[in-house]
C-alpha positions in Angstrom: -14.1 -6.6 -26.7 -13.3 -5.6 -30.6 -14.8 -8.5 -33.1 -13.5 -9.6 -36.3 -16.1 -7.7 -38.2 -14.4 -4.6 -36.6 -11.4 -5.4 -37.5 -12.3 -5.7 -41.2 -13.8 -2.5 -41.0 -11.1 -0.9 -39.6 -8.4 -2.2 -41.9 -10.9 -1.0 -45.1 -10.1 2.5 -43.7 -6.6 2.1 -42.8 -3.4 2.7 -45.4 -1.8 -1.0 -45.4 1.7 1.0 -44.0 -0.9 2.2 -40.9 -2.4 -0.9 -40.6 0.8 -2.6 -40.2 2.0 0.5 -37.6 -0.9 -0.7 -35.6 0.0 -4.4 -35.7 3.5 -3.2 -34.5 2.1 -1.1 -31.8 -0.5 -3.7 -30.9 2.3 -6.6 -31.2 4.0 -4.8 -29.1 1.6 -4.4 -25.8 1.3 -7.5 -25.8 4.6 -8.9 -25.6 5.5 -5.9 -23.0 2.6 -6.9 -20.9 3.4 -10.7 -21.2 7.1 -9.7 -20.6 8.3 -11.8 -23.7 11.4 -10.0 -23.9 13.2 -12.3 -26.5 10.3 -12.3 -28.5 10.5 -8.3 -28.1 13.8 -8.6 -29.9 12.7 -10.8 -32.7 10.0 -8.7 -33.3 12.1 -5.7 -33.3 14.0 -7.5 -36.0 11.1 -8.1 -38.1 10.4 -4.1 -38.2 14.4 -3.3 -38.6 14.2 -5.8 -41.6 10.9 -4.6 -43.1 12.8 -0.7 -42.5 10.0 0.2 -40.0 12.5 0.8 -37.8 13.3 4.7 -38.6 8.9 5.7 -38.3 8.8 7.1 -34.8 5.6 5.8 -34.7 7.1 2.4 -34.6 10.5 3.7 -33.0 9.0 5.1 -30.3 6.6 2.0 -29.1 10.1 -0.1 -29.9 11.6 2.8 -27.2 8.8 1.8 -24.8 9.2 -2.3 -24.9 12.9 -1.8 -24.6 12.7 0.4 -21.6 9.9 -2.0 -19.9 12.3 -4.7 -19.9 15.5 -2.8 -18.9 17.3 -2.8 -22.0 18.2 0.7 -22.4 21.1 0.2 -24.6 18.8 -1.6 -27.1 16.3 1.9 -26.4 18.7 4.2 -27.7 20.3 2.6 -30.4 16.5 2.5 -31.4 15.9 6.3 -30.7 18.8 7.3 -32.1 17.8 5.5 -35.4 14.4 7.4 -36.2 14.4 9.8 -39.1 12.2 12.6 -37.4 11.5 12.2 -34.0 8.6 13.9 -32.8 7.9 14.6 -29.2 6.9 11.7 -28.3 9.5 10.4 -29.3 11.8 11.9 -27.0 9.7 12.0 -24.2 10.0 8.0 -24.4 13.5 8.3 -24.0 13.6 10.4 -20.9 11.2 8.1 -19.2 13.0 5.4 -20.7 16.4 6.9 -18.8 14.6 8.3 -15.7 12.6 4.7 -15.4 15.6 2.5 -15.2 17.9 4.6 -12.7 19.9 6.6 -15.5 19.0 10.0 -13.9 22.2 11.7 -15.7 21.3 10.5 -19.3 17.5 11.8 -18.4 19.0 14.8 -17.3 21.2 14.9 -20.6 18.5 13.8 -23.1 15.9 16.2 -22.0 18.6 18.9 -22.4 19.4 17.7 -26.0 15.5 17.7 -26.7 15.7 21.3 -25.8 18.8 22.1 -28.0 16.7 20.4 -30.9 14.2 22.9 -30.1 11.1 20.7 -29.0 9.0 21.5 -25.9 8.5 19.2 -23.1 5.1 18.2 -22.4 3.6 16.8 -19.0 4.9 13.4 -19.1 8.4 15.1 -20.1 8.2 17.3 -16.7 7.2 14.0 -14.6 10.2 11.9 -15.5 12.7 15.2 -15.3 11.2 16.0 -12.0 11.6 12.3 -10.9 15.8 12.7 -12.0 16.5 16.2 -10.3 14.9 14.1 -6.7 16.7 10.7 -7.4 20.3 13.1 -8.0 19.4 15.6 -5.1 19.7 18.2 -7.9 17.1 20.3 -6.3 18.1 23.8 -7.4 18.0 22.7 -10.9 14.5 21.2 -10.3 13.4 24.6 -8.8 14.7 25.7 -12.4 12.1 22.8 -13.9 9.9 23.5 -12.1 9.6 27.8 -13.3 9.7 26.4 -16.8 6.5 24.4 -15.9 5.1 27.4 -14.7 5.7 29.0 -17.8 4.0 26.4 -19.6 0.9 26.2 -17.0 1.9 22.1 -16.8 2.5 22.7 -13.2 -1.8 23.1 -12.9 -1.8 19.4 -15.1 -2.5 16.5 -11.9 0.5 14.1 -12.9 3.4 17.4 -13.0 1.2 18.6 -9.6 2.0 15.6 -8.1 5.7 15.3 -8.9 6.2 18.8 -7.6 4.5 17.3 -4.2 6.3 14.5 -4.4 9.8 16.7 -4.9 9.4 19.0 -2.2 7.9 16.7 0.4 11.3 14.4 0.2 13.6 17.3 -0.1 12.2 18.4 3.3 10.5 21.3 2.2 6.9 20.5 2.9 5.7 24.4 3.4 6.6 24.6 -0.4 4.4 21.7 -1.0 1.6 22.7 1.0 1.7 26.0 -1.3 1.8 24.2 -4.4 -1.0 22.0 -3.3 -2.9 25.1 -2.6 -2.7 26.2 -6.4 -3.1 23.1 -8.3 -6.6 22.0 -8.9 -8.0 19.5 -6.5 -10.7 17.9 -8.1 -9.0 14.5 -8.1 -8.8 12.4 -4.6 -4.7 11.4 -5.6 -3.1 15.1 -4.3 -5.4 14.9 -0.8 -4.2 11.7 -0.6 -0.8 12.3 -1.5 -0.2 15.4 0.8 -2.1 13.4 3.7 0.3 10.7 3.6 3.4 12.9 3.7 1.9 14.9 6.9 1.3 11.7 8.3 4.6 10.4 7.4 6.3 13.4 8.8 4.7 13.1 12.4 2.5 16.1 11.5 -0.8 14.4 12.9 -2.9 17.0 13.2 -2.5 18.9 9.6 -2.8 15.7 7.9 -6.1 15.6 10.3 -7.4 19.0 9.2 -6.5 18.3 5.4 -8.7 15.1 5.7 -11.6 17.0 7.1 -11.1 19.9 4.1 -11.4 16.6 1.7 -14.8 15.7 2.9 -15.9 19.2 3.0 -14.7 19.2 -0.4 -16.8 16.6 -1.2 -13.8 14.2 -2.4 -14.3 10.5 -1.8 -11.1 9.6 -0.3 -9.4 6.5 -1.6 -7.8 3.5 0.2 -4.1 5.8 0.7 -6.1 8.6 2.4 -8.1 6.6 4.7 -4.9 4.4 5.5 -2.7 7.9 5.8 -5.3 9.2 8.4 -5.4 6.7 10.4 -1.9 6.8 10.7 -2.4 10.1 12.4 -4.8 9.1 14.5 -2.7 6.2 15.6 0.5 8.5 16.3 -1.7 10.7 18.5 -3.6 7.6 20.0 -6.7 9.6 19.3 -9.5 6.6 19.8 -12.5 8.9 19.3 -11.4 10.0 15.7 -10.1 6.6 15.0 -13.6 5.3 15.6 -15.1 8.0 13.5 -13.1 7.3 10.5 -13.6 3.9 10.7 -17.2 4.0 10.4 -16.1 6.1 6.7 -14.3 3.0 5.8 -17.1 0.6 6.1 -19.6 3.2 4.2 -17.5 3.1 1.5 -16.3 -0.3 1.9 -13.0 0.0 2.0 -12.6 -2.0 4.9 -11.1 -5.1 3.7 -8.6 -3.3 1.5 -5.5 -4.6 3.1 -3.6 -0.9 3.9 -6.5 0.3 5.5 -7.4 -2.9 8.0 -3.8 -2.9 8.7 -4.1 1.1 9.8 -7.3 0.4 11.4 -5.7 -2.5 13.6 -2.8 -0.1 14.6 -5.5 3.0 15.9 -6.6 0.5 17.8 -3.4 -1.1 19.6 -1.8 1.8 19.6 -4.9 3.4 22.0 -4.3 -0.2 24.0 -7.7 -1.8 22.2 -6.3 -5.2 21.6 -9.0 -7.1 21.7 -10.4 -4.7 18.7 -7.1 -5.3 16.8 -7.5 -8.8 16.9 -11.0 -8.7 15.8 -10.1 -7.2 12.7 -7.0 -9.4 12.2 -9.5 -12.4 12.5 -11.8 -10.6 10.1 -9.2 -9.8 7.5 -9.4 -12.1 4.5 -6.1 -10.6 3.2 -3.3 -10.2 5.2 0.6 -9.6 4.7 3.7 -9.1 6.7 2.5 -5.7 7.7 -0.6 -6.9 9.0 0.9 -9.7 10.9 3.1 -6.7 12.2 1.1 -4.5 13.3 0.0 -7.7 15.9 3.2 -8.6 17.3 4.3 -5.0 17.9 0.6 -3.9 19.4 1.1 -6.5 22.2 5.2 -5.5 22.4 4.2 -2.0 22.9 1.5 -2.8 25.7 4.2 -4.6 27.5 3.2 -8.4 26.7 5.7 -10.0 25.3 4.3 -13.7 26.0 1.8 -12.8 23.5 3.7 -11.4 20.9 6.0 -14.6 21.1 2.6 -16.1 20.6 1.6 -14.2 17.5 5.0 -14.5 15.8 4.8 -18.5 16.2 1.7 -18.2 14.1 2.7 -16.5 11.9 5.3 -19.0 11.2 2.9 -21.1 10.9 0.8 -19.2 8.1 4.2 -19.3 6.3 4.5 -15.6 6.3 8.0 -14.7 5.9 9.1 -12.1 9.1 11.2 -8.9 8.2 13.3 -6.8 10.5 10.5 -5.6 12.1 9.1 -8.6 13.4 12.8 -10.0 14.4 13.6 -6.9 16.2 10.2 -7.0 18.1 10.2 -10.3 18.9 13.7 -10.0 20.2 12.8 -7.1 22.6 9.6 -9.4 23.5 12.2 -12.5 24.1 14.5 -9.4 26.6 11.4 -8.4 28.4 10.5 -12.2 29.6 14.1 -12.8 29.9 13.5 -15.7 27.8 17.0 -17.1 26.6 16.1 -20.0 24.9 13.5 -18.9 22.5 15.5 -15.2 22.2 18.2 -17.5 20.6 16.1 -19.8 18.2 14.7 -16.8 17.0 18.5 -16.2 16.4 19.0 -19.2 14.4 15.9 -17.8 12.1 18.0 -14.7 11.6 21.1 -16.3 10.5 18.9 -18.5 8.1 17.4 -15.5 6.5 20.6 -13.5 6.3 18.4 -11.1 8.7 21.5 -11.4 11.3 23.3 -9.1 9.0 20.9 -6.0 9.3 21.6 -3.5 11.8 17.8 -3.0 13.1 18.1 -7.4 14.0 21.5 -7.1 15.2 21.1 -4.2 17.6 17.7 -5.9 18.9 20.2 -9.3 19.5 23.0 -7.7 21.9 19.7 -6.2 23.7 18.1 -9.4 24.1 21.4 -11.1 25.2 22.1 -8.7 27.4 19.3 -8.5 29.1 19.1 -12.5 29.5 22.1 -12.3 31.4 24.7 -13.8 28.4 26.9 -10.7 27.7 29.3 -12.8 25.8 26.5 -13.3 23.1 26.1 -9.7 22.9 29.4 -9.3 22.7 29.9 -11.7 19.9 26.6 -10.0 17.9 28.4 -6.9 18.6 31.9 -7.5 16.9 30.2 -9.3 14.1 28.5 -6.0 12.6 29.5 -5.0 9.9 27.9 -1.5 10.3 27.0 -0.4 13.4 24.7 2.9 14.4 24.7 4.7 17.6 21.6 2.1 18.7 24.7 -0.6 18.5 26.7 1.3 20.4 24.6 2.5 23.1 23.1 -1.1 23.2 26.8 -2.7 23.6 27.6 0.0 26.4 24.1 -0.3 28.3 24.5 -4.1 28.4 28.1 -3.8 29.8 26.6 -0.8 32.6 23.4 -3.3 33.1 26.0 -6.0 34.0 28.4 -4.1 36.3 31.3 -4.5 33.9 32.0 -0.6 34.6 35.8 -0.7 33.0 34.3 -2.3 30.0 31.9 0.3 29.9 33.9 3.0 29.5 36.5 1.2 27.4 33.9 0.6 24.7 32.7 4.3 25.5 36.4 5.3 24.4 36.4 3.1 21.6 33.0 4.6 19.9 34.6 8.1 20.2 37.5 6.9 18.4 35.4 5.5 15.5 33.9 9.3 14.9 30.3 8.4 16.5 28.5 10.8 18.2 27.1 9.9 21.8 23.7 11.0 22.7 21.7 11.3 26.2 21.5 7.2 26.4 24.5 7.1 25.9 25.7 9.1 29.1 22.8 7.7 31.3 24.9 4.7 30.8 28.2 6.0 31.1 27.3 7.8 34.8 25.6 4.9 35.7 28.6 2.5 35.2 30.8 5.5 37.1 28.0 5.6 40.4 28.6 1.0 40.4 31.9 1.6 40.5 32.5 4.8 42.3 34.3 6.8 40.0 33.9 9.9 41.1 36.0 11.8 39.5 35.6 10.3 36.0 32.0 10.2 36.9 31.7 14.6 37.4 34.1 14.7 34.3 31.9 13.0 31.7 28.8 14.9 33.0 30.8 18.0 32.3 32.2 16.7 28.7 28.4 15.8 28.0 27.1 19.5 28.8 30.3 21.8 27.3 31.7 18.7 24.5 28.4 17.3 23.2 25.6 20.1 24.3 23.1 17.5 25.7 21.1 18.7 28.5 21.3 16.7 31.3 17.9 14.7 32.4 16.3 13.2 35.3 18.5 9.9 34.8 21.8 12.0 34.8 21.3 13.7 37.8 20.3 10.8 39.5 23.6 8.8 39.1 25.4 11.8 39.8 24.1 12.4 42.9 24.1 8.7 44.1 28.0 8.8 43.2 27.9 11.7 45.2 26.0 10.1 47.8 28.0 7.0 47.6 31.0 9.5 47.9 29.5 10.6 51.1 29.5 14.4 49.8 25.7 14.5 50.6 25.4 18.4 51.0 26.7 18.5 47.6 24.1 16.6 46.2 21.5 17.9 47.9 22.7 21.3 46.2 22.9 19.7 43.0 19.5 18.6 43.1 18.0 22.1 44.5 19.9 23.7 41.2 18.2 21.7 38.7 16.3 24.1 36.6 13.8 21.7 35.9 11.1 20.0 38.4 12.7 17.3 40.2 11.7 14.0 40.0 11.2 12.0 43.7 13.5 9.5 41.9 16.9 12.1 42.8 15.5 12.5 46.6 14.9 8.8 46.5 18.7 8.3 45.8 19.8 10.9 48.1 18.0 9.5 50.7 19.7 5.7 49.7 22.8 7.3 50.6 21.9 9.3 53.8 21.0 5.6 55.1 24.4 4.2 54.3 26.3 7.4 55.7 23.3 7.9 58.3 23.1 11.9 57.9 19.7 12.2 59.6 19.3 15.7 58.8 20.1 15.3 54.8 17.9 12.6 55.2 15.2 14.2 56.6 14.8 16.9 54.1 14.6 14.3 51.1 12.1 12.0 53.0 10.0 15.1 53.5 10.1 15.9 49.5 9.3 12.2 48.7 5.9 12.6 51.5 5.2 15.2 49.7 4.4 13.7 46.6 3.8 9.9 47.9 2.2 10.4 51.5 2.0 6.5 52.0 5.0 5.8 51.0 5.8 3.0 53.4 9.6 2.2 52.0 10.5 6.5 52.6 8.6 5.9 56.1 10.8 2.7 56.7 14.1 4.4 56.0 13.2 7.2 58.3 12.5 5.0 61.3 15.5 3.0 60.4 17.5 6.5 60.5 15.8 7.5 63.4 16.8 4.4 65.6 20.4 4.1 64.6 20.7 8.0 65.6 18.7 6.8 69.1 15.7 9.6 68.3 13.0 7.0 70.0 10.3 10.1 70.6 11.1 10.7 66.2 10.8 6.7 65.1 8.0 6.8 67.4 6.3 9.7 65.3 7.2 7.7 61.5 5.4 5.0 62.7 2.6 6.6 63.9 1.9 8.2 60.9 2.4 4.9 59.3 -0.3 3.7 61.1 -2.2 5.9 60.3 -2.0 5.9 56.7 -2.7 2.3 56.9 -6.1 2.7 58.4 -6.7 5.4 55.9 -6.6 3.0 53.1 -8.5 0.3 54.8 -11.3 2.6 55.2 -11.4 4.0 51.5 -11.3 0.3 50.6 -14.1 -0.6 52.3 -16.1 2.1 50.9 -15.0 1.2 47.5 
């Protein structure tokens, strides 16, 4: 901390014109840092009266308190005021510009400093780079970029990093990785920065590999690297890794950093370790939404929604305020118990906190409605939207196909395709399932047809299925039996399954012969297949054939009594 004495000595050296620039400058820190913006304006008047306010000394720190507290007006008329304005100078207006949202003017400024015939300096390169991303203008910052190449700025860590930072977000990360390559990488803050945007981009395994280089590199990763890795290992549910970085964190005791316990608590839930997450929730001295979070989805996503009611009640009670993501999961929680009651208090919370209105919260209420049984709420949520995404409609027309409300199914189905939205796979597993309740078989074969030749989705395992039990249902069971034999991928029991459903009903003993003999080929003591054979059998009067199903029957009953015993 300076003393008086130092300041005495100081001023002995200083002009009393310098010595006052200092105060101004000093002054001025202060006030910025205290955000004392109307005193930032009376001391602005001071200098403007004393006729400091043309140094660019004084003009430029005046450019910099301005800009801090978002008076960019005030910035310029200060900018343009100065006498000879140096580089700094105008440097502090671009980041003035590019710091409150006025890309074009930073755009426009830097192309004026130019004209005047100054060159741009790192910082000046940061704050352009930052307005060519914010206006998309990414073919001029390919042009700002060459002349930082020309200048060697793009080797300088802060213009490295904006150049990351550029090509990452306009989806070009092979660009970045090269530029990462070239740019000196003695500083942790482009390891961690490139880690992060692997992870961020689902590409576990290179941000992985580019951890690993770090270490070998001998770089001491920082909280953001640590946190972006575990990210990864999380999305690949890699436990052993997880475990192997977490020991890192605790040797450089960056465990109770609150980024990096929360990643650490999500390796672990997402690998199905709750009891692990929760240790290190309990352990956590610092905690935020995120972290509260990562607990309510972990249990969610492990299928125990009782718990993650359980969680979010607590947290409610640590006055944590919930976002989106919390609503959304504790809705789906509330649809997987089919828990009305608290699925609509926690509806109530939404409408307090405005939350009602967001499209994540509003799509995760016509699911939990519908699944409870009260389509009319869903409905209600539904027409409310404001803004709706294909989740909204798909959730709208799966809650109408779950319900067996197959004309307002495809009504709704109609209506999304006259509002210019583009169905997707759930959409038609929907749509053909409404058609196979209701037995439209013709409008059922013409949507699968419109979803292959109008919309180019490649029909699935769910498709197929409620085709062929509408085909079933139909009673045109040799046709799908074909159907099913000309699916170029591996069939799932689930299509002989329905096949054999319908053989039952139309009892076709041969048809369903062939499809029991496909399930027992996969599921040998399967007694329900075994069950609908006899039951086939009988009704045909083939006693010497039920007698056979329930022989073996028998004997795949004692065969799991005896490898029980010797378990």
């Amino acid at each position: 901390m300076p003393t008086r004495l130092h300041f005495k000595a100081v001023s002995k050296t200083m002009t009393p014109k310098r010595l006052w620039l200092c105060t101004v400058e000093s002054s001025r820190r202060v006030l910025v840092s205290m955000d004392w913006t109307e005193l930032c304006s009376c001391v602005f008047a001071c200098v403007y009266k004393l006729g400091h306010d043309t140094n660019a000394f004084v003009g430029t720190a005046m450019v910099d308190a301005f800009s801090v507290c978002g008076f960019v007006d005030f910035a310029r008329e200060v900018f343009d005021g100065i006498s000879y304005k140096d580089m700094v100078s105008w440097t502090g207006m671009v980041a003035c510009y590019a710091e409150n949202d006025c890309f074009e003017e930073a755009l426009k400024i830097f192309s004026q400093m130019r004209v005047a015939g100054f060159e741009p300096n790192n910082f000046t390169f940061v704050f352009v780079l930052k307005a060519c991303l914010e206006l998309q203008a990414f073919s001029l910052a390919r042009s700002v970029h060459g002349f930082a190449l020309k200048t060697r700025y793009e080797m300088d860590l802060y213009v490295g990093v904006a150049l990351l930072d550029l090509y990452t977000k306009s989806g070009d990360i092979n660009d970045a990785r090269r530029i990462f390559e070239e740019m000196p990488k003695k500083d942790v803050i482009p390891w961690s920065f490139m880690i992060a945007r692997y992870a961020q981009s689902s590409q576990s395994i290179e941000a992985v590999e580019l951890f690993c280089r770090m270490r070998r590199a001998f770089i001491v990763p920082n909280q953001f690297a640590f946190s972006s890795v575990l990210q990864a290992c999380a999305m690949m549910e890699d436990l052993d890794l997880g475990k192997q970085i977490h020991s890192q964190v605790v040797k450089v005791g960056l465990d109770s950093e609150v980024f990096v316990s929360n990643a650490l608590m999500d390796v672990y839930a997402k690998c199905g370790r709750m009891k692990s997450s929760m240790e290190l929730f309990e352990e956590s001295e610092n905690r935020n939404h995120v972290t509260w979070n990562t607990m309510i989805v972990g249990y969610m996503q492990l299928g125990d929604g009782g718990k993650a009611m359980s969680m979010f009640l607590k947290m409610l009670e640590n006055q944590v305020q919930p976002t989106e993501v919390t609503y959304s999961t504790v809705l789906r929680a509330c649809a997987s118990v089919a828990a009305l009651e608290p699925g609509t208090q926690v509806h109530s919370l939404t409408v307090k906190t405005t939350y009602d209105m967001n499209v994540i919260v509003a799509n995760a209420l016509i699911y939990m409605y519908a699944k409870c049984g009260s389509i009319k709420d869903a409905c209600l949520v539904f027409d409310m939207m404001i803004d709706r995404d294909i989740v909204s409609w798909n959730a709208m027309i799966s809650g109408y196909s779950m319900h067996g409300l197959s004309a307002e199914t495809l009504k709704i189905f109609e209506l999304m395709e006259q509002r210019g939205h583009k169905p997707n796979n759930l959409t038609f597993v929907s749509i053909l399932s409404a058609c196979s309740n209701a037995g439209l078989l013709d409008q059922g074969q013409a949507y699968f047809k419109s979803m292959v030749e109008d919309y180019g989705i490649q029909p699935c395992t769910e498709h197929y299925s409620s085709i062929v039990l509408l085909l079933g249902r139909a009673g045109h069971l040799a046709k799908a039996a074909k159907l099913i034999e000309e699916i170029p991928f591996q069939r799932s029991i689930m299509l002989w399954r329905a096949l054999l459903g319908a053989c039952v009903i139309h009892n076709n003993v041969e048809i369903g012969r062939i499809s029991a003999e496909h399930i027992l080929e996969v599921e040998p003591e399967d007694e329900a297949t075994h069950v609908l054979l006899s039951n086939m059998y009988a009704t045909a009067k083939s006693w010497e054939k039920v007698a056979s199903v329930r022989k073996s029957m028998q004997k795949n009953r004692s065969e799991e009594g005896t490898r029980a015993e010797l378990d």
